[in-house]
Wavefront OBJ file of the C-alpha trace (Angstrom):
o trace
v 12.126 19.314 -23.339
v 13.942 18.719 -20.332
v 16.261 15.290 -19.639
v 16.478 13.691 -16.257
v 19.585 11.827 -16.140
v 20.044 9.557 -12.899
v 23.560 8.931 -11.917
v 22.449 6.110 -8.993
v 23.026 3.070 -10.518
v 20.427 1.038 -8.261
v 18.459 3.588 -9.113
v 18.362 2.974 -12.969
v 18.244 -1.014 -12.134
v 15.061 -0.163 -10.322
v 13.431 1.874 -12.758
v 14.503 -0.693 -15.289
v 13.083 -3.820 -13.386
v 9.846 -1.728 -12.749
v 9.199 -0.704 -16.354
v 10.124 -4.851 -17.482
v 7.688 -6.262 -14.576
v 5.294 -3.174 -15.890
v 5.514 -3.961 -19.995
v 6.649 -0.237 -20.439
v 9.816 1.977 -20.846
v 11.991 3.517 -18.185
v 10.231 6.813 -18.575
v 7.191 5.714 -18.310
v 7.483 3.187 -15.111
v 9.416 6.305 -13.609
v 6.494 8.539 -14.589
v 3.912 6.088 -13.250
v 5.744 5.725 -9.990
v 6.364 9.561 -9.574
v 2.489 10.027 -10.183
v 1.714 7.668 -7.747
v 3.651 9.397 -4.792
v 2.111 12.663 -5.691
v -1.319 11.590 -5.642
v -0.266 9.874 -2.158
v 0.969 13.457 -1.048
v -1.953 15.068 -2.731
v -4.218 12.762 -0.205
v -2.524 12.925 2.790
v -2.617 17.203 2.114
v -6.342 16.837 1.898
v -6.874 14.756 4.770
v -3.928 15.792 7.638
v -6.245 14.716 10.779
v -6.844 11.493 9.380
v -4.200 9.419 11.195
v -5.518 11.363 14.660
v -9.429 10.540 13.557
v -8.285 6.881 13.683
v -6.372 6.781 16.839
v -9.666 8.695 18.264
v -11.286 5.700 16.753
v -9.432 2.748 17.834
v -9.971 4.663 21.316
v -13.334 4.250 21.464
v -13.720 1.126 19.541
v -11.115 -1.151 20.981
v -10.499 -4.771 19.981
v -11.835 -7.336 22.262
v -9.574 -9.537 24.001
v -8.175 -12.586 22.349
v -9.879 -16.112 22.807
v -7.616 -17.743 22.007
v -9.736 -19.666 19.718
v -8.434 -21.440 16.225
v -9.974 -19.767 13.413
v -8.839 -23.020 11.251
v -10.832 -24.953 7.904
v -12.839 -26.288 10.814
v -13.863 -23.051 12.885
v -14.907 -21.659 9.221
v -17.121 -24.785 8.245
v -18.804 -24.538 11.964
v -19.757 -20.957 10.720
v -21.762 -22.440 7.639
v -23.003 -25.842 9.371
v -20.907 -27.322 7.088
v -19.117 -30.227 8.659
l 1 2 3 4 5 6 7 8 9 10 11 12 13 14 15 16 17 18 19 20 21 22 23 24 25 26 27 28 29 30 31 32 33 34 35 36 37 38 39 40 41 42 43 44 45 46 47 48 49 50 51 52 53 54 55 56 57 58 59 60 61 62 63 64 65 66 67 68 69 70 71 72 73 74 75 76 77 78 79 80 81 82 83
């Protein structure tokens, strides 16, 4: 089996504050966090035009203008007739 030995001392006080915060060992919060970035590059390889589809998006379906109206406690009761 091959060892992974990092030298970066924030480094090893990250993986060590992720695997306390995570109940788990170094290995395993380094693991977990290593899968996690893969399967982020796995998704982003199987869906490259996304970003594009949603600017195309936003394009057509643009945000009205502000109203400057509160959305306070009181806006959200109004909504419900609940004053």
């Amino acid at each position: 089996m091959a060892s992974l030995y990092i030298k970066d001392t924030a480094t090893t006080e990250l993986a060590t504050r992720l695997a306390l915060r995570l109940g788990t060992s170094k290995t395993a919060a380094v693991k977990q966090a290593l899968q996690a970035i893969e399967a982020n590059l796995d998704r982003a390889d199987r869906h490259p035009e996304a970003p594009a589809w949603l600017k195309k998006f936003w394009r057509e379906h643009p945000l009205p203008a502000p109203t400057g109206l509160k959305a306070d406690k009181a806006f959200f009761d109004a909504l419900s007739d609940d004053l």
